[in-house]
N, C-alpha and C positions, 0 to 999 in steps of 0.2 A: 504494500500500500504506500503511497504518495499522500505525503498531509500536503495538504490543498489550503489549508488556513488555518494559522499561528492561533495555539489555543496555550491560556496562562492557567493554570489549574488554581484553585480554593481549598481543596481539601487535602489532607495528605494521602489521598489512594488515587490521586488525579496526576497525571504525567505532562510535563509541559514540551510543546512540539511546537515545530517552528516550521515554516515554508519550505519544500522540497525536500523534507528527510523522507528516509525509510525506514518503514517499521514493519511488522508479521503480526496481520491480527489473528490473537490467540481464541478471542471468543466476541460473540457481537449479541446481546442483551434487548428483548423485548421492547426496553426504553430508549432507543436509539443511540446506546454507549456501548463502545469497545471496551475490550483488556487488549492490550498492546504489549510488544516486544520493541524497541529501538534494534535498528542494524548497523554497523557503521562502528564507529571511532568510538562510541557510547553502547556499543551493544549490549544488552543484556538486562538493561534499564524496562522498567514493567509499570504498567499501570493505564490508568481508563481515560478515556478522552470521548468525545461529543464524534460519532460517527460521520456526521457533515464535514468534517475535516478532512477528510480523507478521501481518494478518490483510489481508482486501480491505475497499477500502474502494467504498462503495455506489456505484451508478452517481448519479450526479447531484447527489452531495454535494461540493457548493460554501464552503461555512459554514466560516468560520477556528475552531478552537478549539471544534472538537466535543468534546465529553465522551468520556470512556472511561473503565471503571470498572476496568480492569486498574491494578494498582501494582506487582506483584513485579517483582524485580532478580535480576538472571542472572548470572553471577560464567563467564568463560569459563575452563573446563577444561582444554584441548588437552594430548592426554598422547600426540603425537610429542614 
């Protein structure tokens, strides 16, 4: 997966993701949040983020440092 739009988490089980990483989602939740894995230079890093974030990313796209033209920032909510 391809995060698509910089999300700052609020709770401590929320993962903060920024424009263009990659990440392996682990599991995807009735409420439209992922469990996430980071890949990369950070891998191994875990936690849940807003599924709108995130897009697929292309079969066969190898290329470090693909462009994305997404910039907005998500400010998490959570009103339990």
């Amino acid at each position: 997966m391809l995060v698509e739009h910089t999300f700052i988490p609020s709770l401590a089980d929320e993962l903060t993701i920024k424009v263009g990483e990659t990440l392996r989602m682990l599991e995807e939740y009735e409420d439209e949040w992922c469990l996430v894995e980071r890949l990369g230079s950070r891998s191994g890093e875990r936690g849940v983020v807003p599924r709108f974030c995130l897009k697929e990313r292309p079969r066969g796209q190898h290329k470090r440092g693909a462009s994305s033209t997404g910039t907005s920032s998500v400010k998490s909510g959570n009103t339990q």
